[in-house]
N, C-alpha and C positions, 0 to 999 in steps of 0.2 A: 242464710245470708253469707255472704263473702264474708275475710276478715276484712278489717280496717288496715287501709295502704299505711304503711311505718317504713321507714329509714333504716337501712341496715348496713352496717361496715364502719369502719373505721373513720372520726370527723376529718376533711380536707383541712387543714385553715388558711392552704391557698386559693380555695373557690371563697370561701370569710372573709379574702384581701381584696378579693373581687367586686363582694356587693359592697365593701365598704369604700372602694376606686366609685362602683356608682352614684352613692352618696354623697359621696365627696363632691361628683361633680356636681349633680343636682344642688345642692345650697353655694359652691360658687356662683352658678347660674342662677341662681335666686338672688344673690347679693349682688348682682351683675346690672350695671345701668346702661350695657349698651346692647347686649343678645335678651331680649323678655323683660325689657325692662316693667315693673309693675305688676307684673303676669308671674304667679308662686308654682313650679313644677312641687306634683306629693308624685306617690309612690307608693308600690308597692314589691317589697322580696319573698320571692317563696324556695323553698327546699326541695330541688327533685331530686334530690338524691342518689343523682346521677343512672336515673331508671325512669325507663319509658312509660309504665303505668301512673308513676307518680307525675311524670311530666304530662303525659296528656290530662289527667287529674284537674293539675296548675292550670291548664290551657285554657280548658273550659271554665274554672273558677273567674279567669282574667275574663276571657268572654263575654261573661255571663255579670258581671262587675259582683259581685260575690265582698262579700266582708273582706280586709287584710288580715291575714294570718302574722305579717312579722312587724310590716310599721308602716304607719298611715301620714303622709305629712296634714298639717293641717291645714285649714283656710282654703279648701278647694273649692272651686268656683263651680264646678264640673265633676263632681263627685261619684265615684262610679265609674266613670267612662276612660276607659284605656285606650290610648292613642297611639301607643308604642311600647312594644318589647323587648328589651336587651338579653339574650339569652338564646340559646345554651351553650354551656360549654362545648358539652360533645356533636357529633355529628348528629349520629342515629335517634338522640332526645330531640335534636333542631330540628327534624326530618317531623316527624311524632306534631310537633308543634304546628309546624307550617300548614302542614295539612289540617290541621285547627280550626287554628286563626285564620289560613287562609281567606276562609268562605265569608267572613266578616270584613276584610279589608286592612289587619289590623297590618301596621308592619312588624315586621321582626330583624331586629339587627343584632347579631350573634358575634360576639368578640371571640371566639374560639372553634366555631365550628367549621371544621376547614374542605371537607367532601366535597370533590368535582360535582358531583351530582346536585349541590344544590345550585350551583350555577342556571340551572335550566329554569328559564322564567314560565315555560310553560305547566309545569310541575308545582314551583315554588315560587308565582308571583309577587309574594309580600315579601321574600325575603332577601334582609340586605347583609353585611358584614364589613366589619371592619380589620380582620386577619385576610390573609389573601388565600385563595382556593389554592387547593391541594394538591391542583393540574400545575400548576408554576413551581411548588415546591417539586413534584414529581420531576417534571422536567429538566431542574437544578441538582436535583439528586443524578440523574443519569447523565448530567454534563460532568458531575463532580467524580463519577466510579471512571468516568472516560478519561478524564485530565489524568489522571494516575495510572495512566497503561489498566487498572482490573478487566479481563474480558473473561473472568469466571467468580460470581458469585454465588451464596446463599441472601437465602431471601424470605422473612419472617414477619406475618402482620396480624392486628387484632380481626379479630372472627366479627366486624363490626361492618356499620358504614363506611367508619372512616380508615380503617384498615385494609377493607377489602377495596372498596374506587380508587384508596390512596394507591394500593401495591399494584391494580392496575393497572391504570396510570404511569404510574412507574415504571412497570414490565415492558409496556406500549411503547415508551421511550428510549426503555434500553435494549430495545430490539434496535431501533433504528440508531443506534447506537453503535450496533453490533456486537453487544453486551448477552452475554451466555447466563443463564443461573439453574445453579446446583440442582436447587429444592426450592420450594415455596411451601412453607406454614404457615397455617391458621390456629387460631388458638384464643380463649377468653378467660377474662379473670374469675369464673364462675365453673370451667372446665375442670372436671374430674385432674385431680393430682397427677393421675396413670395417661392424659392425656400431655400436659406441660412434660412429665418426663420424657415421653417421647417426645418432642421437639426437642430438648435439651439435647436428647441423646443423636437424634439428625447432626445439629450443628456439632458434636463433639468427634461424630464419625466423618463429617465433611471433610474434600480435598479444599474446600474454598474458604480463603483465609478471610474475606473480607463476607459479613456480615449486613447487611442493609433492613433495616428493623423500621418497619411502616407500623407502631405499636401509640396506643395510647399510654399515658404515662402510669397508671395503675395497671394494665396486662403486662407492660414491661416490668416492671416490678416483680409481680411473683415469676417469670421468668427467670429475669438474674438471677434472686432466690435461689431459682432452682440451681441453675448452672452453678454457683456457690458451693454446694453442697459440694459438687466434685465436678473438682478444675477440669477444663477441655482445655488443648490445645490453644497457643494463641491465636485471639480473631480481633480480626479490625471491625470497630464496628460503626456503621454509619448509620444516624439517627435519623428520625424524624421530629418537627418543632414540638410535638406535645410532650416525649421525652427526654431531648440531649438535652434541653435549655433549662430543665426543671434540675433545682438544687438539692432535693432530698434525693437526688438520683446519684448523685456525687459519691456517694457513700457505699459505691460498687469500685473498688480499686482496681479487680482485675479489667474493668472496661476503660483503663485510664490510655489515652490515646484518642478515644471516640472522637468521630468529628462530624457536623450537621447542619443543618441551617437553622437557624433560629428568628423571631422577630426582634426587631431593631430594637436594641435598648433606648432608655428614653428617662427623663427626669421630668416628676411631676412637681412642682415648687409646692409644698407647705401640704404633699399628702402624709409624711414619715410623720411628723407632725399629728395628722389627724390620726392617726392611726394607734397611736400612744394615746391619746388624749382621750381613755375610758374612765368615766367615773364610775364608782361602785352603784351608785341607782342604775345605771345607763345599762349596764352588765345585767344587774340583778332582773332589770324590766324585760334583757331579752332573753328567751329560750336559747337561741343559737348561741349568743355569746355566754351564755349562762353555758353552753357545754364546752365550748372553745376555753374559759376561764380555768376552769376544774380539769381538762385535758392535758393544758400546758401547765398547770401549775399543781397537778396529782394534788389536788385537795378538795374539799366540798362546801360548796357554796349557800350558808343558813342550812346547810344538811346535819344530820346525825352523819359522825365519821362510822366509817367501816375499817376493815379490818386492811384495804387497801390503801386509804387515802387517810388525813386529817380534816378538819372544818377548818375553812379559810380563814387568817386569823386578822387580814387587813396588810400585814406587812410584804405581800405580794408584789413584786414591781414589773411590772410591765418594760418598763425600758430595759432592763437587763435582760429580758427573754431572748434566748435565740430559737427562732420558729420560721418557719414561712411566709409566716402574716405578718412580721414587723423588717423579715429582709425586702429590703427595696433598694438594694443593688443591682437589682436586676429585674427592673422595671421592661416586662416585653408584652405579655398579656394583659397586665394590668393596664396599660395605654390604649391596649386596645377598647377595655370597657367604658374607659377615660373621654375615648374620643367615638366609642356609639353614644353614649349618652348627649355631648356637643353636636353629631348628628341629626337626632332627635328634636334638638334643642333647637337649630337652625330651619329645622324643617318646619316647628311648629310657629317661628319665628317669621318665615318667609308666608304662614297662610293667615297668620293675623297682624301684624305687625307692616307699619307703613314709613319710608323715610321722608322726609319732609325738612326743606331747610335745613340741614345738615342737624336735624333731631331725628327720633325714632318714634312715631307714634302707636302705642299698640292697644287695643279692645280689648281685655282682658273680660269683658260679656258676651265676647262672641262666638257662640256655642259651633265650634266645627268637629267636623267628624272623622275619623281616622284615616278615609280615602285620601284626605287631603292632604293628611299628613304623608301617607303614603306615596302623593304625586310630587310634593316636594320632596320627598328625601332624593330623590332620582335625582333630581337638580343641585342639590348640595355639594358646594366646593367652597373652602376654606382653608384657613391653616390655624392650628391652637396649638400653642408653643412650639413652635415653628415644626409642628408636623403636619402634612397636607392629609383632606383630607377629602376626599371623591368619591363616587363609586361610577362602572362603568355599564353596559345596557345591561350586564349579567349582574349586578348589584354585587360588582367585586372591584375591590380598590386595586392601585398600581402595588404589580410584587415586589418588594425589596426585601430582600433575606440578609442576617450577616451569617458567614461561615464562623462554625464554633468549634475550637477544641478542648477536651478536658485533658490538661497539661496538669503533671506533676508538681509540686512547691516545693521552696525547702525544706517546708516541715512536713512533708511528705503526705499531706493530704492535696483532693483534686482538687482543682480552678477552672473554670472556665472562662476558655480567652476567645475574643474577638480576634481571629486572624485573617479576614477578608470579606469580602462582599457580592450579594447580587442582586443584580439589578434589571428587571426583565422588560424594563423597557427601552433601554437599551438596542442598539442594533447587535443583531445576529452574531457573535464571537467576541463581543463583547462586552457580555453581563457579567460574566465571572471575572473577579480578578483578589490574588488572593498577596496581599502583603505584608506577612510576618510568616517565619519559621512555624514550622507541624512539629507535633509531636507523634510520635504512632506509638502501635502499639509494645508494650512492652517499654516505654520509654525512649522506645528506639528512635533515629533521626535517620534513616534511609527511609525512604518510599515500599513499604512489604509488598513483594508481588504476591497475585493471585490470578492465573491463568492458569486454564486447564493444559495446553501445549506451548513449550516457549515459542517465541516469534521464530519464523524459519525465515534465515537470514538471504540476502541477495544472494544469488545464486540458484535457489530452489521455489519449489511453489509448493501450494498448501493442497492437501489431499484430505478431502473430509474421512474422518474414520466411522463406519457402518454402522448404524445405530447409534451414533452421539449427537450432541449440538454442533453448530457452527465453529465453536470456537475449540471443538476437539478433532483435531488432524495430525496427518504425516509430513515431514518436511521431503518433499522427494526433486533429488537434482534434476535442473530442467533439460530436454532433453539436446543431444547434439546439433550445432549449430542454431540454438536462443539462447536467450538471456534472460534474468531477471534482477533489475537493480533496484529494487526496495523492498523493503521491508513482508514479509508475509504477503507476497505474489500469491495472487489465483493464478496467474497464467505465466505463462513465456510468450517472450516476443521471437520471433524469429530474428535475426540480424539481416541487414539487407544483403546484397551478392556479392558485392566487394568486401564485406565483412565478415569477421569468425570472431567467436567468445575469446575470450581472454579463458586460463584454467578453470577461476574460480567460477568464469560464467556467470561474473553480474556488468561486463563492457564488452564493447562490438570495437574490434581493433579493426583498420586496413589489414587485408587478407596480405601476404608476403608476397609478392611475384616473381615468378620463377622461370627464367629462359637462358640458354647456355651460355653462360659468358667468359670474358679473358678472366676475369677476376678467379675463377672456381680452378680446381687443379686440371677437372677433365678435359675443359676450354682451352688452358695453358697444353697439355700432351697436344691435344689436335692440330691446335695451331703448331706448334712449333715440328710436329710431322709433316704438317701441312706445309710449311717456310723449307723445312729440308728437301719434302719432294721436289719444288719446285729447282731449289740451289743443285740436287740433283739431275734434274733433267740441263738443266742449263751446263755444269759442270761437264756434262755428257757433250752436249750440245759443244763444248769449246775443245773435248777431244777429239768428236768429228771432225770440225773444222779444223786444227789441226793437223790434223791428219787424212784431208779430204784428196788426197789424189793416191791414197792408198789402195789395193784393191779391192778390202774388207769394206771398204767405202763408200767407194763408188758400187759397188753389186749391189743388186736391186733398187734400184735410182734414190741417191745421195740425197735428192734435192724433198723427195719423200721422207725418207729420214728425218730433214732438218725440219721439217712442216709435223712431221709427228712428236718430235720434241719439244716443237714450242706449242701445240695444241697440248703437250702433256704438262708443260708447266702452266699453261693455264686451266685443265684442270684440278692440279697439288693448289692453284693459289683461287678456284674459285671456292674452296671449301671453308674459307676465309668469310662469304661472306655469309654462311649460314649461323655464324659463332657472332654473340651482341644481340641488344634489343631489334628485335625485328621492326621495320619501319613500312613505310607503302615500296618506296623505293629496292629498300634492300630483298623485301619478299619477291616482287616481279624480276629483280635481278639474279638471289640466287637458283630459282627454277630453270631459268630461263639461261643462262648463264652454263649453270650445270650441262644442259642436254643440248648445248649447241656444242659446245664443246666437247663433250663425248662422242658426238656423230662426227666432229671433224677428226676426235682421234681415232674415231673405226672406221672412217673414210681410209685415211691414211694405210691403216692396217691391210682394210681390205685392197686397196689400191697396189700394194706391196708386196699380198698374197696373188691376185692378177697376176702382177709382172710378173713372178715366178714361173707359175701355171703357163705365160704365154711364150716366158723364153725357153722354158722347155719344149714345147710345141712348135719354134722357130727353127728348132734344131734338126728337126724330122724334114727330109728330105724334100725338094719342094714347096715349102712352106713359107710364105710372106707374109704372117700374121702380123706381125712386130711393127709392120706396115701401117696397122688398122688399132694399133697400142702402142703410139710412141707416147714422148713426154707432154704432148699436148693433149691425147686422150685421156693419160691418167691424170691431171690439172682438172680437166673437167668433169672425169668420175668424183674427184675430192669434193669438187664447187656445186656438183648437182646434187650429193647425196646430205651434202650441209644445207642446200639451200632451202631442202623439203622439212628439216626441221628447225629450219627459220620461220618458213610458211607456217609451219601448226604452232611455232608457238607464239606468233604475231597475231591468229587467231586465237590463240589461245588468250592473250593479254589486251585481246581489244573486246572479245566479247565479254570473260570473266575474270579479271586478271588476281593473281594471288594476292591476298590484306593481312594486314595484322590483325589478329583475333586473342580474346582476352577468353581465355578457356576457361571455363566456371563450372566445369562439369566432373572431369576427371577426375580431380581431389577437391571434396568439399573444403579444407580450410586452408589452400592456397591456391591464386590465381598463376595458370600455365600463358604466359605471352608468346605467339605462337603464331606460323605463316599462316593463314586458313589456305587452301589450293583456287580456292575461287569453283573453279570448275573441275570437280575431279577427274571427269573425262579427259580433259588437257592434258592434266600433270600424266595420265597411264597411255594417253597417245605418246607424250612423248618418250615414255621409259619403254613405251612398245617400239616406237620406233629402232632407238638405241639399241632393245634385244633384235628385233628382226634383225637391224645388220652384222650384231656381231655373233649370232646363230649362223647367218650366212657366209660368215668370214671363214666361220670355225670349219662351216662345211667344205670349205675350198682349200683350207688349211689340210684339212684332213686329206683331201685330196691329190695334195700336191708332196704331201710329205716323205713317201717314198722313190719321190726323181732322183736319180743319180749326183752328187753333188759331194764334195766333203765339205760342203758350207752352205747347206740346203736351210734357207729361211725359213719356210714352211712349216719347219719342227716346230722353229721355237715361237714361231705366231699359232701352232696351235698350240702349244701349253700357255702362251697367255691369253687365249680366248677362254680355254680350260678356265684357267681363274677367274677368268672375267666373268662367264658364266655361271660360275659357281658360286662367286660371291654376289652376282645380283640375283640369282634365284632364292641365295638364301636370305637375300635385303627382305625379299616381299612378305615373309611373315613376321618378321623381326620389325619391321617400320610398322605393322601393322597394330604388332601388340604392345609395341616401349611406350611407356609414357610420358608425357610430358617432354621437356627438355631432352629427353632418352631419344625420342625421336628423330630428333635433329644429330643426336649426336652417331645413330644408326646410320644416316642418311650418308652422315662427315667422314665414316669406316667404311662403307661402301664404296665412296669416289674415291678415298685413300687407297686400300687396296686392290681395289682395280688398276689404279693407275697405277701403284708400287707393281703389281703384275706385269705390266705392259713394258715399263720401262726396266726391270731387272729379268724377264722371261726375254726380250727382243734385241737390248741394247747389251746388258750385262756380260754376256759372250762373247763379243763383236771388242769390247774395251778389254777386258782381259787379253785378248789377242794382240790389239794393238798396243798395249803396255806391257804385257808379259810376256807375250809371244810371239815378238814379231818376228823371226823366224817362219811363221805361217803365212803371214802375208803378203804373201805371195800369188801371182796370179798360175804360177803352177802345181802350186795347193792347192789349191782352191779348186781348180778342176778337176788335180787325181780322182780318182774312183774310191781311195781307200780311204774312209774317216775315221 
């Protein structure tokens, strides 16, 4: 034969304050003329003693209507028959039960047992509660590790029902959280010693400061215990209801800081009262309190004393006890037994009981049967002492938790303070709300972090590290040209195209624009090269005239001359217009501008090279050529050779005409403001054009350069075609590869020194003469043979 089931471990006497809340309520409700009026609730208390065998035991005894084992009320009308059950504390014992009583119909309404799982009606049909499931506390817990930045915890719960759904639960939610943890332990109060050490020693080796303990309040217990022996590290540690809110838990100083939810404190009117109020029969007649007496008061009750204790001698006082069972400052559990019992009581209220004319009439012979009760309690909504009281289709009340911490005193033991609230019926971001100062831990008054990587600040993104969680990464700068401006970026943004990062790379500034201007030094040099060439040629221009009936002068037609100086200063002054923001206008102008003007100035030249060539050939005996090249052939060599790159570039500006372009390519983090060519064919027609004639110049130049003359032009038109060619041949890989603004300012050296070529290689000899040497100018100079 098996042994006989017995009780083992140490007396609770806050499960003692428990049955004595449900007595209490039961005879108010007896002495009540408006809930049963007439109608006597008895009773029966048994002792599971916190063990499943012993609870399924009780199960079937209720069942079965079986003798009372603790106390029987009297005068029952219905004797035997069990209608409802207040109970269990624990999850895993309520589980045990349900499964019972289920099959009978009985209900079960459990002040403490807080497991997700029993929510499931399909499972756990009869059973109801007046604590709230364990999925709301979960859930509040991982709003609560959220609100304080932790995205790295440890994670410890009882090897139970209610430890293992609770920490589930909980994980579930601080995933979606984005909540990281360390470790997860399991463990029970029955676990080899060599097991508790090792969790200890987990959380002692942990980098995670914060602690999150899904524990009933006896596995917590030899826990700390252990941890006690030898201090870890500090840890913050955050409870759950069955241990922060419990008072004999206070008595672990190093967890002083803990913070948790707990059930709503609550004032029962005239229970402190009841609870004092044992007479020495009352004590002696019961078993339990017969051990609760002798417990708290180390003596023995009509016993022989031992060597432990003395025999009770009467002068014992009860009010002077400090114990568990007569603190009622912190009435949270015990409301809840307070208000299954009123449950019960409403239900069984609502299957017999009838209003009429503002009385209540009740049958107190009419025999119903627990279904009944069971289909009211589903219906039951009230309030007793202004606490409401419901359940919903899960046979689970509204969740309301207060946040608790255990804050230091001045006399340097813990307290437990109400510092905020939650409220889960509330909308979405507004069930937490926490109003008074935290303590943490260590006393301290900052927020402890605990994250695995600090936040990686704007500027950078998060790079998970190989083998870790989520919330263990690299901070790596985001890459060139994005950004990232908040907090612990997964990604970069790219900046749009007008925009570049700022340094630190978490703002998208306007990209700088960049095009040659007067403002810059190099804009300033050109132009003001630019301004002298032109005061130059004109300067020129007012010594010819001047001096225009000279013979240095007049040779090779004057009127040529004065046509090549003023096409040369408007060359020096178109270079003007490629310097400044480029506009529609000034783009088509200065191409255009450029290469008509170049071809009038190599018109000219080449016109000038002709005459030469032809008045030598006038000279040879016979010869009337000069006839077929006077001044009105060469006029319309200048007007014909201008006019064809008039032609190309009017087609040039009607089919594609040059734009301003906003260059976005060149340098990623500044924009180039820029001519586009429109049609690049145009712009190489016309610089082809402008080399064909003055390749053609050079070759007539060359040609003509050895004619008898001591003032032979020919020379010096070909050393400035020399130049000219030499600096546009070197423009075409040079304009090719400058960038940006460089560009432009290749293009502005190019016209420059060409032109400076033309006008100091053609004219510069010719005014030396005339200013320095006029002694040469003479038309019999000028002929001799000898130069």
């Amino acid at each position: 034969m098996p042994e006989p089931l017995r009780c083992s471990g140490s007396f609770h006497s806050r499960e003692l304050r428990f049955s004595r809340a449900m007595i209490f309520a039961i005879e108010e409700i007896n002495n009540s003329t408006e809930l049963l009026p007439g109608i006597q609730l008895g009773y029966q208390i048994h002792d599971s003693c916190a063990s499943v065998p012993v609870t399924v035991k009780v199960a079937f005894q209720l069942a079965n209507g079986l003798d009372p084992v603790f106390y029987t009320g009297e005068n029952c009308t219905q004797s035997g028959m069990v209608m409802a059950i207040v109970g269990e504390s624990g999850s895993t014992p309520s589980i045990s039960m349900s499964r019972v009583i289920g099959s009978y119909n009985i209900p079960q309404v459990s002040h403490f047992a807080t497991c997700a799982c029993l929510s499931d009606k399909q499972q756990y049909p009869n059973f109801f509660r007046t604590i709230p499931s364990d999925q709301f506390q979960a859930d509040a817990l991982a709003k609560l590790v959220k609100h304080f930045g932790w995205t790295w915890i440890g994670a410890v719960r009882s090897d139970s029902d209610y430890g293992n759904n609770g920490m589930a639960s909980f994980l579930n939610a601080a995933r979606k959280e984005g909540i990281c943890v360390e470790y997860s332990e399991a463990f029970y109060r029955s676990n080899p010693r060599s097991r508790i050490q090792r969790v200890a020693e987990v959380i002692r080796r942990s980098t995670a400061v914060v602690v999150v303990a899904f524990a009933a309040n006896g596995d917590m217990r030899i826990l700390l215990e252990e941890l006690s022996l030898q201090p870890s590290p500090p840890r913050q540690w955050i409870g759950s209801e069955s241990w922060v809110t419990s008072p004999d838990m206070l008595s672990f100083s190093f967890c002083a800081g803990a913070i948790g939810f707990g059930i709503q404190q609550s004032v029962i009117p005239g229970f402190r009262d009841f609870l004092l109020d044992l007479s020495p029969s009352e004590v002696a007649a019961s078993p339990v309190l017969t051990e609760f007496w002798e417990d708290a008061f180390k003596c023995r009750l009509g016993k022989i004393a031992d060597k432990d204790a003395h025999v009770c001698d009467g002068t014992e006082d009860i009010h002077t006890l400090q114990s568990p069972y007569t603190d009622t400052s912190q009435l949270r559990i015990t409301n809840m037994v307070y208000k299954a019992v009123y449950a019960i009581a409403h239900a069984i209220h609502n299957a017999v009981c009838h209003d009429t004319n503002s009385t209540t009439q009740c049958d107190k012979f009419t025999r119903i049967k627990s279904h009944q009760v069971l289909t009211q309690l589903k219906k039951v909504n009230f309030s007793q002492n202004g606490y409401d009281v419901s359940f919903d289709s899960n046979g689970d009340p509204v969740a309301i938790y207060e946040l608790v911490n255990w804050q230091k005193s001045e006399s340097g033991s813990i307290e437990l303070v109400k510092v905020g609230h939650y409220d889960a019926s509330l909308p979405v971001g507004q069930e937490f709300r926490i109003n008074r100062n935290l303590t943490w831990v260590e006393g301290g008054t900052q927020v402890p972090v605990s994250v695995c990587t600090a936040s990686c600040p704007p500027g950078t993104r998060k790079v998970l590290q190989n083998g870790k969680p989520i919330c263990c990464y690299d901070c790596i700068p985001c890459p060139e040209g994005e950004i990232s401006n908040a907090t612990d970026s997964s990604d970069c943004s790219p900046c749009s195209k007008e925009f570049w990062p700022n340094a630190g790379r978490d703002t998208c500034f306007p990209k700088p624009v960049e095009f040659l201007s007067y403002n810059e030094v190099l804009g300033i040099i050109l132009a003001a090269f630019s301004v002298g060439g032109a005061c130059l040629a004109i300067i020129t221009a007012a010594v010819f005239l001047r001096h225009r009936t000279t013979p240095i002068v007049r040779a090779n037609n004057s009127e040529l001359s004065f046509l090549l100086l003023f096409s040369l200063t408007l060359c020096f002054l178109c270079s003007l217009t490629f310097i400044g923001a480029p506009s529609e206008w000034s783009c088509m102008l200065r191409h255009t501008a450029f290469g008509i003007t170049f071809v009038l100035c190599i018109s000219c030249v080449l016109g000038k090279t002709l005459v030469v060539l032809m008045a030598f050939k006038a000279t040879l005996p016979g010869s009337n050529i000069m006839k077929w090249f006077g001044p009105l052939q060469q006029r319309m060599t200048v007007v014909f050779f201008t006019f064809i790159q008039v032609l190309i570039c009017t087609i040039w500006l009607v089919l594609s005409p040059p734009f301003p372009l906003k260059n976005l390519t060149t340098y990623k983090e500044r924009i180039i403001l820029e001519c586009a060519l429109g049609s690049a064919i145009g712009f190489w027609a016309v610089l082809g054009y402008i080399g064909l004639l003055a390749i053609f110049c050079f070759v007539l130049a060359v040609l003509a350069r050895k004619l008898p003359d001591n003032f032979n032009e020919a020379k010096l038109i070909t050393f400035s075609m020399l130049i000219f060619c030499a600096v546009w041949i070197t423009f075409i890989p040079a304009y090719v590869s400058s960038p940006g603004k460089f560009t432009v300012a290749v293009e502005i050296f190019a016209i420059l020194a060409s032109s400076f070529g033309l006008i100091l290689c053609i004219f510069a000899p010719k005014c030396f003469i005339i200013l320095f040497k006029p002694e040469k100018n003479t038309k019999k100079h000028l002929m001799s043979k000898d130069f």
